[in-house]
C-alpha positions, 0 to 999 in steps of 0.5 A, spaced: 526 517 512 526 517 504 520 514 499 522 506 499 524 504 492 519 499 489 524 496 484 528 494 491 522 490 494 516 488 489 520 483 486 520 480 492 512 482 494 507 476 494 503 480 488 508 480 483 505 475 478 498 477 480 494 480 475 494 488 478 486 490 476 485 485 482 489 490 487 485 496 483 478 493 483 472 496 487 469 489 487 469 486 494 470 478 493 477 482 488 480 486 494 479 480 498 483 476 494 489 481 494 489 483 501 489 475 503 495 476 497 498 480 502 497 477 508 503 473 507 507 478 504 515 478 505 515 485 503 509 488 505 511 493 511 514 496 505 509 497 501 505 501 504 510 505 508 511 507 499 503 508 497 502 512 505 509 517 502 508 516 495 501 518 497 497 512 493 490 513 495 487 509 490 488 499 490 490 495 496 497 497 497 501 493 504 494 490 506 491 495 506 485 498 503 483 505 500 479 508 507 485 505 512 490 508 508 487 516 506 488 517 513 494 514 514 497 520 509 492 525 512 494 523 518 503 523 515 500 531 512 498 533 519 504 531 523 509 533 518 505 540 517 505 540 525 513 539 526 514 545 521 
């Protein structure tokens, strides 16, 4: 499947007129806002199919934080190395 374009959702995404430092920031009181941002999210299976292919390991991105989503891509790198 191809790396989703984020012009085409995150018009669209709950975050977009957030201020991004909360979705960056190592503050827990900040990433639970943004994850609270993201629960409701319309777009937000979008937004993390884009970090997890994109390979964004750092913020919140799609619900999830940086822990969940480094295994996510670890696990994405095994299988498509194991498929080859």
């Amino acid at each position: 499947m191809p790396t989703p374009d984020p012009v085409d959702w995150a018009r669209s995404a709950a975050c977009s007129e957030a201020d991004p430092d909360l979705f960056f920031s190592s503050d827990e009181s900040a990433q639970a806002t943004a994850l609270g941002l993201c629960e409701g999210c319309p777009v937000r299976e979008p937004c993390l199919h884009f970090a997890v292919l994109d390979g964004q390991m750092h913020g919140v991105w799609g619900g999830t934080l940086e822990a969940r989503r480094r295994q996510m891509i670890r696990d994405r790198r095994r299988r498509v190395r194991d498929a080859a």
